[in-house]
Backbone bond lengths (Angstrom), bond angles and torsions (degrees), N, CA, C in turn:
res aa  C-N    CA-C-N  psi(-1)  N-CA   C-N-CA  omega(-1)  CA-C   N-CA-C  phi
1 X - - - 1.465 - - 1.520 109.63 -
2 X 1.517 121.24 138.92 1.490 133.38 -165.67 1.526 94.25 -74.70
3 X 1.580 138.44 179.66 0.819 155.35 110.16 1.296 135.24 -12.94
4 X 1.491 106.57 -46.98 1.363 130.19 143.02 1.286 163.28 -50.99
5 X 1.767 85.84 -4.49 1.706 128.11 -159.97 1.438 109.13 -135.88
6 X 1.680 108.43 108.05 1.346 105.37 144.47 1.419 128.71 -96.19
7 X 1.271 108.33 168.55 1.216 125.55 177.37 1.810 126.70 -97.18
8 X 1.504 116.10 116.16 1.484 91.93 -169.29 1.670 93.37 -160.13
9 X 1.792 108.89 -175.74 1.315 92.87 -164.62 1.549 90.88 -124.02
10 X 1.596 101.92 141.02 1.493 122.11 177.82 1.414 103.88 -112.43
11 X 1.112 113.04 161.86 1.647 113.11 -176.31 1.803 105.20 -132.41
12 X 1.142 78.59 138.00 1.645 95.59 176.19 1.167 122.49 -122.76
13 X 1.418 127.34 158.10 1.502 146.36 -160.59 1.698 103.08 -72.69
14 X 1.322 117.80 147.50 1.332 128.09 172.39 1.710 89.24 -143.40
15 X 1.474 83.55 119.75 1.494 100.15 171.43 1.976 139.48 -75.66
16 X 1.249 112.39 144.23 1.346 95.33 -152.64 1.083 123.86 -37.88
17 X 2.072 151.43 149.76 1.121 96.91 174.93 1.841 110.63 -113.39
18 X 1.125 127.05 60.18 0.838 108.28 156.29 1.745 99.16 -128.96
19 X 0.953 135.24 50.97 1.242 144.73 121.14 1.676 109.43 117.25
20 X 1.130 133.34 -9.33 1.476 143.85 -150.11 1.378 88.74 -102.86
21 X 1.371 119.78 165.26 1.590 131.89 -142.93 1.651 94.92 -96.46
22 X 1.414 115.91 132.60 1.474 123.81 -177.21 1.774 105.19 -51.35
23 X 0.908 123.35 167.64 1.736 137.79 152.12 1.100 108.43 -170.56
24 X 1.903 108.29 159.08 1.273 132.64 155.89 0.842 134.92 -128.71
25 X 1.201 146.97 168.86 1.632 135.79 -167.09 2.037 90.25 -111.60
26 X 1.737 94.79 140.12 1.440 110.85 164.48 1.336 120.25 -44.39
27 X 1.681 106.60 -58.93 1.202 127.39 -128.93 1.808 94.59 -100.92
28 X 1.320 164.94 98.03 1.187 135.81 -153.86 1.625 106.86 -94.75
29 X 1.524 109.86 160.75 1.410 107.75 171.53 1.452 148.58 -77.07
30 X 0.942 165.78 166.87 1.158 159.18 -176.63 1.479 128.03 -21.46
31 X 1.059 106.63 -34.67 1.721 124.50 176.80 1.857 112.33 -99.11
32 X 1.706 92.13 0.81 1.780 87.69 165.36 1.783 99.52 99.06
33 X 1.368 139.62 4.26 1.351 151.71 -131.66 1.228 88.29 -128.96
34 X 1.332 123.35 153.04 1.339 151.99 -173.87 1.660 96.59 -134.35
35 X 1.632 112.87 105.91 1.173 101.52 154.40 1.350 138.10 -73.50
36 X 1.777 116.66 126.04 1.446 106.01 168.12 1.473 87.92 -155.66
37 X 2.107 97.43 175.20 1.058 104.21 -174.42 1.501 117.90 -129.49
38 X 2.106 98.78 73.04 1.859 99.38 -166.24 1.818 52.56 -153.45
39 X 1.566 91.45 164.08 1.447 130.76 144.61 1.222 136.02 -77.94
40 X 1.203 130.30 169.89 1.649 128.87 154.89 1.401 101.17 -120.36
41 X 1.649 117.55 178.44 1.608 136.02 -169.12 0.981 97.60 -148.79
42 X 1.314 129.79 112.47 1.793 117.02 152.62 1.537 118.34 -70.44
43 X 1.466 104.18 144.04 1.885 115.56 -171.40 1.300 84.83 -129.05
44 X 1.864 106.37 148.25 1.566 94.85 167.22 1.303 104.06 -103.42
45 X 1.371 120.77 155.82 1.439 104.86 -158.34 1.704 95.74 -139.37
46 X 1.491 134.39 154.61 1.641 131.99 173.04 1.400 89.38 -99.12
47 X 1.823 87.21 133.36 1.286 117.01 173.40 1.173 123.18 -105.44
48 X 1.307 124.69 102.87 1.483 96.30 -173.88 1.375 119.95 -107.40
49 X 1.875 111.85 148.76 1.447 96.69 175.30 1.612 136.15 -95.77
50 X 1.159 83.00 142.56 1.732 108.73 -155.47 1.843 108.90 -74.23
51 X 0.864 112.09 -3.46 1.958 124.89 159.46 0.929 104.16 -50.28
52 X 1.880 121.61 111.43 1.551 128.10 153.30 1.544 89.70 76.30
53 X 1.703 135.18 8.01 1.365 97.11 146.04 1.269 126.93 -54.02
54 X 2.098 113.50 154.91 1.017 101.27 163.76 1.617 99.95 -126.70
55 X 1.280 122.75 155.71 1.398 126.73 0.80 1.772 106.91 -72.80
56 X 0.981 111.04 139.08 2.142 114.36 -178.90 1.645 91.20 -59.16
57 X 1.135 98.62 141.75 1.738 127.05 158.71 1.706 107.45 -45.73
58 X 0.983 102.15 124.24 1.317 129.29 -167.09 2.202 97.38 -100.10
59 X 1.331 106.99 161.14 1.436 95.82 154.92 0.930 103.77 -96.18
60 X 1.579 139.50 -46.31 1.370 138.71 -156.04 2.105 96.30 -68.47
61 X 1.354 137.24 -27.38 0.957 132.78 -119.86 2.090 79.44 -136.02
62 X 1.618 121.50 -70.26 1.300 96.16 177.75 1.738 105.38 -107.24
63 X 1.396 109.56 21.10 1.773 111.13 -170.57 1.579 120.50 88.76
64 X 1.332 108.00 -3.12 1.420 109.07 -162.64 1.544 102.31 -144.65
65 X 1.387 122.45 149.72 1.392 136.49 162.71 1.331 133.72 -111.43
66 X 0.921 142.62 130.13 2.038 123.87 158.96 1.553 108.42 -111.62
67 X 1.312 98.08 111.62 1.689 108.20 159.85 1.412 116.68 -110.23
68 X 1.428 100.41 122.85 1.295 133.73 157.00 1.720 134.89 -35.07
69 X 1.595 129.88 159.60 1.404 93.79 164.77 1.550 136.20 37.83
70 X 1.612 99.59 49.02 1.389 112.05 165.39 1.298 118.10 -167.28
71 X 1.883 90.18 76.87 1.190 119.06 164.40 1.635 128.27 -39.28
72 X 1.276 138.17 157.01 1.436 133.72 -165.70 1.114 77.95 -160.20
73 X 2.331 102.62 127.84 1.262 133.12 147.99 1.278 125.17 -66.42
74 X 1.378 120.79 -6.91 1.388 129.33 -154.05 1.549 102.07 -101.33
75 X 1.145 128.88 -9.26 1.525 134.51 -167.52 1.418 113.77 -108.63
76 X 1.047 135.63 56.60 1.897 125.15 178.55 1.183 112.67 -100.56
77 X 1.675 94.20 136.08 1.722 114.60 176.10 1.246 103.12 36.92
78 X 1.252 107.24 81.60 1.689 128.86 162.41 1.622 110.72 59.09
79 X 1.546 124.68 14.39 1.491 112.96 -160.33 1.527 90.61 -153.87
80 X 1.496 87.53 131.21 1.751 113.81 -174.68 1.067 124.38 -87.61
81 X 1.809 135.49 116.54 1.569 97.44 -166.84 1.966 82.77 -99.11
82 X 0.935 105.81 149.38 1.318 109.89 -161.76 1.902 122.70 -84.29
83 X 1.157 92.20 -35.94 1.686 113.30 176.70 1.398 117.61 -68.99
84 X 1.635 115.39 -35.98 0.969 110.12 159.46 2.128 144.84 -89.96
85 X 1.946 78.39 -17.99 1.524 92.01 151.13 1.602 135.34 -78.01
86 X 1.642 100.19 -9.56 1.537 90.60 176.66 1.553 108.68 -96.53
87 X 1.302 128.10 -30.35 1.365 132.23 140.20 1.558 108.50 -9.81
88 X 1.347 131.20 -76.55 1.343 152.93 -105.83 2.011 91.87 -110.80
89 X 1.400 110.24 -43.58 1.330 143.12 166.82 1.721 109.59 -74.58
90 X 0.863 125.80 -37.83 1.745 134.37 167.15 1.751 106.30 -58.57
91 X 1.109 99.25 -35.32 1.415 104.29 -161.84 1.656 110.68 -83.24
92 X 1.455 94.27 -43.13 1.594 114.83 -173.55 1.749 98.61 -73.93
93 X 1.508 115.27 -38.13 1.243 80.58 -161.15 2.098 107.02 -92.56
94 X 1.427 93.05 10.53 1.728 105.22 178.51 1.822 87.12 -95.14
95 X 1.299 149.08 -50.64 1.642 120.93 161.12 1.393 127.51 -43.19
96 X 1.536 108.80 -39.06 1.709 95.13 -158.70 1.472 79.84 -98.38
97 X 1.385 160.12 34.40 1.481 133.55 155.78 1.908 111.51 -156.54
98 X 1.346 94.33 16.25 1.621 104.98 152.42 1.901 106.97 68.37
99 X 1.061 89.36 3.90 2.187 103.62 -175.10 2.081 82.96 -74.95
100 X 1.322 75.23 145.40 1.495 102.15 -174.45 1.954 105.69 -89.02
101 X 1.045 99.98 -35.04 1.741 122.25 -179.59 1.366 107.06 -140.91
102 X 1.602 82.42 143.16 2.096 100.16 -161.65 1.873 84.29 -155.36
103 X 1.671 93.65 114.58 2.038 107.85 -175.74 1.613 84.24 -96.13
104 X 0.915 123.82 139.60 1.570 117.88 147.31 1.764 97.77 -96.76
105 X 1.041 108.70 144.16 1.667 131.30 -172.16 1.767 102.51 -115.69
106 X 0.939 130.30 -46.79 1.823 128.02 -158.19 1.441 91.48 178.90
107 X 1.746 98.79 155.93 1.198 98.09 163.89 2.129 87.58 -150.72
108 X 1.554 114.95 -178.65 1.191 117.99 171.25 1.569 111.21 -153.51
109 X 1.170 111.05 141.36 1.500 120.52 170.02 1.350 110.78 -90.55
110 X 1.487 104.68 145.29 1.342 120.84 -179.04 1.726 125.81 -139.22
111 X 1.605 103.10 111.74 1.228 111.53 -148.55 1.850 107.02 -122.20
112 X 0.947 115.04 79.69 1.452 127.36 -153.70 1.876 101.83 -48.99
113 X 1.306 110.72 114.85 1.786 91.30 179.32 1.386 93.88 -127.69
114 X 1.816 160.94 95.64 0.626 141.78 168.70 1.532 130.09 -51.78
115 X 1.780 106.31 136.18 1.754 123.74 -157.77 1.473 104.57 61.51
116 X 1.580 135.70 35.06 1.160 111.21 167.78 1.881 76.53 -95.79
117 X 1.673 111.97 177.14 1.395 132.56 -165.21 1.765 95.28 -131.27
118 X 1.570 103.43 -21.89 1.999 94.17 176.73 1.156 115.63 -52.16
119 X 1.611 112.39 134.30 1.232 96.45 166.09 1.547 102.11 -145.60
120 X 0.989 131.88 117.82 1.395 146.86 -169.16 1.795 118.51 -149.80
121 X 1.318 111.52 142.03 1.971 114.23 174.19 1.924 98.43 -25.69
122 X 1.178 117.03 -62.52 1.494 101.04 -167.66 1.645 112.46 -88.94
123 X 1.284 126.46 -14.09 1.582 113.67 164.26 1.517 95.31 -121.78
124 X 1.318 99.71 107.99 1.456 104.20 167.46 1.731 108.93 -129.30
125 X 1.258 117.36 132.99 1.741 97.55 176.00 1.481 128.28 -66.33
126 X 0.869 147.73 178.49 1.986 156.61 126.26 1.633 95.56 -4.58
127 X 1.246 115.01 110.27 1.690 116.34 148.76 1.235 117.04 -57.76
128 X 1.359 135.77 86.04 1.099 140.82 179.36 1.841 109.98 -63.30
129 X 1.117 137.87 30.51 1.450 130.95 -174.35 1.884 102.53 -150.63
130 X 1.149 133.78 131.35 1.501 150.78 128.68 1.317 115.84 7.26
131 X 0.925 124.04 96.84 1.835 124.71 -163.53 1.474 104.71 -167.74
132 X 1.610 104.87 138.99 1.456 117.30 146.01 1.372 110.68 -91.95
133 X 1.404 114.66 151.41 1.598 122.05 165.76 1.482 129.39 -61.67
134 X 1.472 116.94 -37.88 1.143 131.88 -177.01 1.378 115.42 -135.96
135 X 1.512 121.54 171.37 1.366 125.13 -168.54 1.745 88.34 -144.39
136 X 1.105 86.24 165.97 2.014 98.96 -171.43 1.536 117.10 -51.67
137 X 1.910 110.76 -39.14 1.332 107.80 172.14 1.310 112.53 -83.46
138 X 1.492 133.19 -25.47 1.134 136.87 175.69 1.630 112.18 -62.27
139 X 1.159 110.58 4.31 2.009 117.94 -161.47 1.484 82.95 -108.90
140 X 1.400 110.00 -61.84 1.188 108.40 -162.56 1.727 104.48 -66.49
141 X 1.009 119.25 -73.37 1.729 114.65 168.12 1.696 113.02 -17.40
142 X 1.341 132.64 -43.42 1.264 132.19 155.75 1.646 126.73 -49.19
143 X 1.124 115.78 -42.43 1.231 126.60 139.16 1.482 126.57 -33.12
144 X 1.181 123.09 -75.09 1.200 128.42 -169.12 1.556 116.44 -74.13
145 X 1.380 103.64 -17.73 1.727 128.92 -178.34 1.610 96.92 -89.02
146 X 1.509 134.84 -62.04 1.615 97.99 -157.75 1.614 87.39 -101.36
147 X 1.334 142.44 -30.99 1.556 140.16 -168.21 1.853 106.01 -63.33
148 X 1.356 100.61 151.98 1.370 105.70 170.79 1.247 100.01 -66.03
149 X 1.666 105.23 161.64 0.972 124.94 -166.46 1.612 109.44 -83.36
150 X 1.049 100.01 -52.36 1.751 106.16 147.58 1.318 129.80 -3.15
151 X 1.775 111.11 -79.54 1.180 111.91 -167.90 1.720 105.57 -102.36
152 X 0.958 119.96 4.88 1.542 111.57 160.25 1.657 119.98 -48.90
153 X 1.223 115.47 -48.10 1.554 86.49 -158.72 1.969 107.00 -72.92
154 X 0.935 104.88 -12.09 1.706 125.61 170.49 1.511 91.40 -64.25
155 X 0.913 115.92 -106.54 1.771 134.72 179.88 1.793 91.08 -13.31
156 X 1.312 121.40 -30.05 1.980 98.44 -177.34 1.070 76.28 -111.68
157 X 1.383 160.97 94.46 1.178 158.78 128.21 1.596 118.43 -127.86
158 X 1.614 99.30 -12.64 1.601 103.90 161.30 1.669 112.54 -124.00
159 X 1.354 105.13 -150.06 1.419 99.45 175.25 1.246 112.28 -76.94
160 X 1.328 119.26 175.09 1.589 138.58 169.48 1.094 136.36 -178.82
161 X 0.871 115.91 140.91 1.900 109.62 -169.29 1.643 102.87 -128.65
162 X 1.711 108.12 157.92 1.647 105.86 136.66 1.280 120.52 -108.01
163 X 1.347 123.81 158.35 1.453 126.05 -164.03 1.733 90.81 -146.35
164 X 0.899 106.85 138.11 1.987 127.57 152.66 1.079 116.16 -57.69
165 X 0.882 157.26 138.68 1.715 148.10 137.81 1.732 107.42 -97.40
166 X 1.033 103.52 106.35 1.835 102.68 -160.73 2.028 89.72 -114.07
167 X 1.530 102.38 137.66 1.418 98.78 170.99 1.705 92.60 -156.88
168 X 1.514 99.56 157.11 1.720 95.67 168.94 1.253 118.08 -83.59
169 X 0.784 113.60 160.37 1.992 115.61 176.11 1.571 127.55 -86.10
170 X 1.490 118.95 -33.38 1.464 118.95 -162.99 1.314 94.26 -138.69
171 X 1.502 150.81 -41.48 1.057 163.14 -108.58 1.496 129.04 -157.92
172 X 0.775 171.47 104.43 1.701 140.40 148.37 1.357 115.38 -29.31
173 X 1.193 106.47 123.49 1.290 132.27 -177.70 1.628 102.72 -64.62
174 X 1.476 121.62 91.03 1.549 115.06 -162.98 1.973 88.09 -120.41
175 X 1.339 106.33 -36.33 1.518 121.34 171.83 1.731 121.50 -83.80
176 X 1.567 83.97 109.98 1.903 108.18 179.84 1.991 105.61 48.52
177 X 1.865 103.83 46.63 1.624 124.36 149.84 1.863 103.68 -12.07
178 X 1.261 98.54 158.59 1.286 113.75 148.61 1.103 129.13 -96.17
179 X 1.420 122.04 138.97 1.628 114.16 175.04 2.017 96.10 -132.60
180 X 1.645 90.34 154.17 0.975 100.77 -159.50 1.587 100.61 -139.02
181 X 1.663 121.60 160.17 1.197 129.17 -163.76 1.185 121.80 -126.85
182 X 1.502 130.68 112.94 1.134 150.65 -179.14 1.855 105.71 -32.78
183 X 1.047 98.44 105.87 1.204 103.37 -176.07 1.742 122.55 -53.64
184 X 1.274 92.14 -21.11 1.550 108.78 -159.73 2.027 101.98 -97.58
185 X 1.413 108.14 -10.57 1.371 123.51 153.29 1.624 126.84 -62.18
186 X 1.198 91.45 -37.65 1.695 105.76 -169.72 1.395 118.84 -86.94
187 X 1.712 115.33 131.55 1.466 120.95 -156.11 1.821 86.93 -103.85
188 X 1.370 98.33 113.92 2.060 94.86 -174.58 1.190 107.21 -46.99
189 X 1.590 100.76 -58.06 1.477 110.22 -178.24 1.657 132.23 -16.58
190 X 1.029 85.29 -66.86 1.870 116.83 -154.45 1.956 109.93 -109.94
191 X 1.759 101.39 -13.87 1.588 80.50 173.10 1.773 91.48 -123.53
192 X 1.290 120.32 29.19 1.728 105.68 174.80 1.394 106.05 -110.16
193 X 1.680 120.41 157.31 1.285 105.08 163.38 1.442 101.74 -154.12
194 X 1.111 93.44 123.93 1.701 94.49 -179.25 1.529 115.44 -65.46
195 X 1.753 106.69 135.11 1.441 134.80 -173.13 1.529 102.05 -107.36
196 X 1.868 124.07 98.82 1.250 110.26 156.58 2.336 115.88 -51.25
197 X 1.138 95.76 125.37 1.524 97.23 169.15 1.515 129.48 -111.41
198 X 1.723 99.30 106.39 1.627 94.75 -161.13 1.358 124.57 -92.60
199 X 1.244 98.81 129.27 2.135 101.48 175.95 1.015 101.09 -120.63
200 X 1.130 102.23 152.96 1.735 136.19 -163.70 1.755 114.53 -44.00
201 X 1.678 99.58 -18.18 1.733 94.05 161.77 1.406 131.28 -161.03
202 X 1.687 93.27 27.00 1.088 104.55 153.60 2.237 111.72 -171.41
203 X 0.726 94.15 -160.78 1.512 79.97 -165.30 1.576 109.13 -136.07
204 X 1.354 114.29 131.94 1.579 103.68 -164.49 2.050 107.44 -120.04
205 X 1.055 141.63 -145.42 1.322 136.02 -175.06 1.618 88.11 -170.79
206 X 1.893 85.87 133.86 1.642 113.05 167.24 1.720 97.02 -142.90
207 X 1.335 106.37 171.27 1.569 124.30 -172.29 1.341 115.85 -85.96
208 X 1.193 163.28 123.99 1.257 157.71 160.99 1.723 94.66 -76.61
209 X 1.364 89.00 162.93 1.743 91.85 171.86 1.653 118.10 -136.17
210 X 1.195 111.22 116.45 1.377 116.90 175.56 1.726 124.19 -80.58
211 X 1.741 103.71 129.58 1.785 86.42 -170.97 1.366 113.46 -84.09
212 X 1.574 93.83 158.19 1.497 131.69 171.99 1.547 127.13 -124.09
213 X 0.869 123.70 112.28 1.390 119.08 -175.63 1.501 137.06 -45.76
214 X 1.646 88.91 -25.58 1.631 119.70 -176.71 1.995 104.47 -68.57
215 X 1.361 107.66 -17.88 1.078 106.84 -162.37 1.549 114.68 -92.16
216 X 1.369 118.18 136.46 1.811 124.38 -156.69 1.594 92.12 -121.65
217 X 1.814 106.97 107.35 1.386 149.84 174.33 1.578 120.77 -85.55
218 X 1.494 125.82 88.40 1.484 106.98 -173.32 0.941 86.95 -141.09
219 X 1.781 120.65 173.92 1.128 150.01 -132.32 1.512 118.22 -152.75
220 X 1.441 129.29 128.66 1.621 107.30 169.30 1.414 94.82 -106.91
221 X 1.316 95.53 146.12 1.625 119.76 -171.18 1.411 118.29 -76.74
222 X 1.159 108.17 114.91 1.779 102.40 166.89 1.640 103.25 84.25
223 X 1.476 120.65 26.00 1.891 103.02 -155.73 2.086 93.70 -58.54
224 X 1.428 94.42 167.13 1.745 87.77 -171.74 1.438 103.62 -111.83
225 X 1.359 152.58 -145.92 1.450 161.37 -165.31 1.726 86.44 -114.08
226 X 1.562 125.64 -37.82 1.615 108.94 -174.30 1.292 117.06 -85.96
227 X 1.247 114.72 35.70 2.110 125.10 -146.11 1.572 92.62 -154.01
228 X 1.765 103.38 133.91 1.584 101.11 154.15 1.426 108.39 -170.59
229 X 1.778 93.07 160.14 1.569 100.10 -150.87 1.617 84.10 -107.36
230 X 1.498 104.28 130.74 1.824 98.23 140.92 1.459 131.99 -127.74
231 X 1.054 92.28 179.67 1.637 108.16 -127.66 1.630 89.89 -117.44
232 X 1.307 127.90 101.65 1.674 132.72 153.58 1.506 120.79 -38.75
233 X 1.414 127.71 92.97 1.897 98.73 179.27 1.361 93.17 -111.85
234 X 1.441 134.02 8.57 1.555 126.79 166.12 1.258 97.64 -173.66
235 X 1.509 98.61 155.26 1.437 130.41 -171.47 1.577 118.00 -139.93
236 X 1.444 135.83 98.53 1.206 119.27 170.93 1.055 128.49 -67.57
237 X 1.572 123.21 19.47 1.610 106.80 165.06 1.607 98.91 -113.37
238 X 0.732 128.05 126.06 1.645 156.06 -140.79 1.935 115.86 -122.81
239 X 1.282 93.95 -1.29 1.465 99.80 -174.45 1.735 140.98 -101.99
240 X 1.514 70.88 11.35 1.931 95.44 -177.97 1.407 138.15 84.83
241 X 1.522 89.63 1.60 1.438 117.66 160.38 1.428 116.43 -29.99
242 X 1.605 99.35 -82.08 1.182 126.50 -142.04 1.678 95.62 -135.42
243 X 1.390 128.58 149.67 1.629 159.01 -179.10 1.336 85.71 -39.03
244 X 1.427 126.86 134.09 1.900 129.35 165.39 1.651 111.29 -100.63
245 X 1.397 112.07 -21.55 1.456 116.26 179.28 1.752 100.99 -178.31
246 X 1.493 105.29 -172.07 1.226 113.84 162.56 1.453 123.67 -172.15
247 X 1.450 105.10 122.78 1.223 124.00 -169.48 1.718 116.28 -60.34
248 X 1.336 108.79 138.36 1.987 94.05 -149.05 1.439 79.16 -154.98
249 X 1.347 111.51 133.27 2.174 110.07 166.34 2.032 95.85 -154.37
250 X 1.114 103.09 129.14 1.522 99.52 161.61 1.488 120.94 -54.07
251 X 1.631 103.11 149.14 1.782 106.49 -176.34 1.322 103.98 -132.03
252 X 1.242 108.12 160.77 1.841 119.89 -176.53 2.021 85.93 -75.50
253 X 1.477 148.12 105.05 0.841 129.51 164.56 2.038 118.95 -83.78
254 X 1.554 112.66 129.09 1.421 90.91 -146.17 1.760 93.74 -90.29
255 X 1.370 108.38 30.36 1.583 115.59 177.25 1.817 96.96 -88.12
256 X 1.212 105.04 -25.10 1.634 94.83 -161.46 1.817 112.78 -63.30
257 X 1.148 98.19 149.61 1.831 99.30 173.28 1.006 112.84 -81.37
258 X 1.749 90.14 143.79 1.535 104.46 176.65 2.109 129.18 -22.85
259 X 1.380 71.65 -58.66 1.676 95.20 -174.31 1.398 120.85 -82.90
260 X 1.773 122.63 0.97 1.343 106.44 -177.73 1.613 115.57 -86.54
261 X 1.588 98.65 155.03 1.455 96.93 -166.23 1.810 132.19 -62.62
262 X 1.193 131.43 154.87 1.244 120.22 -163.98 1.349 122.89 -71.50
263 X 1.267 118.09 133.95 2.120 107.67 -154.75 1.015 118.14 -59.04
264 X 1.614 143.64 146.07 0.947 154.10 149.81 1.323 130.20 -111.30
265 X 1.378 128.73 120.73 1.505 124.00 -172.61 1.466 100.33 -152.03
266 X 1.343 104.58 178.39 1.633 142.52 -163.57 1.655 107.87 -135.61
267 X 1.265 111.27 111.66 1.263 111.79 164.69 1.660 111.22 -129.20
268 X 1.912 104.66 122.23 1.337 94.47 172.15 1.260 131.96 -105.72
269 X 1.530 137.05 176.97 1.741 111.38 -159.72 1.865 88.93 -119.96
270 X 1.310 103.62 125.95 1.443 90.96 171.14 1.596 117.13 -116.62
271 X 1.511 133.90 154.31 1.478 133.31 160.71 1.730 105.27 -93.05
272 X 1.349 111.45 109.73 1.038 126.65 -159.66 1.534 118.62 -105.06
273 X 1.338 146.33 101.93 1.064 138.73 -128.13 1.551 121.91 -140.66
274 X 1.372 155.41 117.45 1.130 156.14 -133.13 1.719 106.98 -140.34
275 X 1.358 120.50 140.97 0.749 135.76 164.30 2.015 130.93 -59.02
């Protein structure tokens, strides 16, 4: 292990086993619980950090980016005003990736409180488990769900992606980081598994992720509130070109200090769209 590399444990999906299609519920129950009927496994896995690699992580190249120096007016003392941050985020992510149209769909805050049981879009904890957000029909169903009906069949007739726009809010995110997975590690085949995901009135599909050893997990260190990473969870060009998603779950990192504060972030979901 580098200098550069910790060591820590991520958990991954074990699929049901008597054979019927995984799910979980959105919404969790009373005791803070997400019903479903798959497991997780913790693996310990080397992380390495991804600061001043060169060549830097690409989206097209490991699914994921970190840009620097891009501060947001829209965030004070822990509170988002939202209309003008998704504006502000529309803009950035139509500069840094040349898409002509950028939907924001949902977004959720995440405010780590250990034994709290809330769980709602603005207090939600750290996904502690290995996951993509979406799956190819679930991309397209996003499509057809927030876009007019109109311009959809145009809009799937070129490229498109969804992407995250993930940033911390008050802090550097030094408590339970994200780590994220080289896209170009991951065997589609054999480490994805589609997760029906159920809400209260209708039901959508994301990827669980099963481990592999083959697969290369790193991290940027410390990202701050003027910093943000996004995050590939689909790609309609499908041909090996270019990054199709990337599998991403927060980890207990056991480098963090005692005393840093408990994470808080913003991740928004966009349908991202090219001419």
């Amino acid at each position: 292990m580098s200098a550069q590399s910790v060591t820590a444990e991520l958990f991954f999906m074990n699929p049901p086993p008597n054979g019927e299609k995984a799910f979980f519920s959105i919404n969790s129950n009373a005791t803070g619980q997400r019903e479903r009927n798959y497991t997780t496994t913790p693996h310990s896995v080397q992380i390495e950090n991804l600061r001043g690699k060169e060549p830097a992580p690409t989206l097209d190249t490991f699914g994921f980016q970190l840009y620097s120096d891009r501060p947001t007016s829209f965030i004070k003392d822990g509170e988002v005003d939202v209309e003008g941050y998704y504006q502000e985020s529309i803009d950035a992510i139509k500069e840094l990736t040349g898409a002509t149209r950028v939907q924001l769909f949902d977004h959720t805050i995440r405010r780590r409180q250990p034994g709290d049981v809330e769980d709602t879009p603005d207090k939600r904890q750290p996904v502690a488990n290995a996951h993509v957000d979406q799956t190819p029909d679930s991309a397209v169903a996003r499509v057809q769900r927030h876009l007019p009906a109109a311009d959809v069949p145009k809009l799937l007739s070129h490229r498109f992606q969804l992407i995250n726009l993930w940033r911390p809010i008050s802090h550097p995110a030094l408590d339970w980081p994200l780590a994220l997975c080289d896209h170009r590690s991951v065997d589609v085949q054999k480490d994805m598994q589609p997760v029906t995901l159920k809400y209260p009135d209708r039901d959508g599909e994301t990827f669980g992720v099963k481990y592999n050893e083959r697969q290369r997990w790193g991290s940027f260190k410390g990202v701050r509130p003027d910093e943000f990473v996004l995050i590939k969870c689909f790609d309609s060009i499908q041909d090996g070109s270019v990054a199709r998603f990337t599998p991403h779950t927060a980890f207990a990192d056991p480098t963090t200090p005692k005393d840093a504060p408990f994470r808080e972030s913003i991740e928004l979901r966009a349908l991202v769209f090219y001419d």
